[in-house]
N, C-alpha and C positions, 0 to 999 in steps of 0.2 A: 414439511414442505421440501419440495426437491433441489436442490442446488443446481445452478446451473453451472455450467462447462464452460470453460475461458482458456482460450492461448494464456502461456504464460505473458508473451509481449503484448495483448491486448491486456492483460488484467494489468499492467503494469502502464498503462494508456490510463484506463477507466481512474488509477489511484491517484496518478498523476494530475487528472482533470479535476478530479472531485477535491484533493488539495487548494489546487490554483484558487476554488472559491471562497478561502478562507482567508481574509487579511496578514493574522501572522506566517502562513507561508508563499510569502510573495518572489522571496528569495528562489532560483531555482535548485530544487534537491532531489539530486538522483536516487532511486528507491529499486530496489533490486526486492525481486520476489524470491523467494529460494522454498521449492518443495520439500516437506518435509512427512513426516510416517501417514499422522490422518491427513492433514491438511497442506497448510500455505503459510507463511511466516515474510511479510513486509519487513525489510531493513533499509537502515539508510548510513551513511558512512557515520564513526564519531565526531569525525570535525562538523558534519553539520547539523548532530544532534547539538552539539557545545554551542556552537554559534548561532543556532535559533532552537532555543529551547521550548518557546511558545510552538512551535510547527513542531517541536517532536511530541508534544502532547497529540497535537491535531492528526500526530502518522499512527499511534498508537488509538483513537476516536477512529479513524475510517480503517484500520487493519481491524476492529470488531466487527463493523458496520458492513463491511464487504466479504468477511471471512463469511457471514451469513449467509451470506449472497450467490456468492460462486466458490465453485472447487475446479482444480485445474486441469485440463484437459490434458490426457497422455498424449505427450510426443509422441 
């Protein structure tokens, strides 16, 4: 199946939104997308890995679920 194309600030919208549905990440966590050789690689700072460990499970669940999904459109 063919991946679709995404701004990097829109995919970084879609990850953000699709978080928000989740109870443990109610807190707000900045997530920086950062290109890499194949793909796309979601991070989030460590202090908010540390301080909400249940939402870093759920950043690493929706970085599969999305990595699926879309690949990142060239600037």
């Amino acid at each position: 199946m063919a991946k679709t194309k995404i701004s990097n600030a829109d995919l970084v919208w879609v990850f953000t939104e699709r978080l928000r549905s989740f109870n443990e990440c109610a807190a707000p966590i900045s997530i920086a997308i950062v290109p890499n050789k194949d793909s796309w690689t979601a991070i989030a700072s460590r202090g908010d890995r540390i301080a909400h460990p249940r939402c870093a499970k759920r950043i690493e669940q929706v970085h599969k679920e999305l990595r699926e999904i879309y690949i990142l459109a060239k600037d």
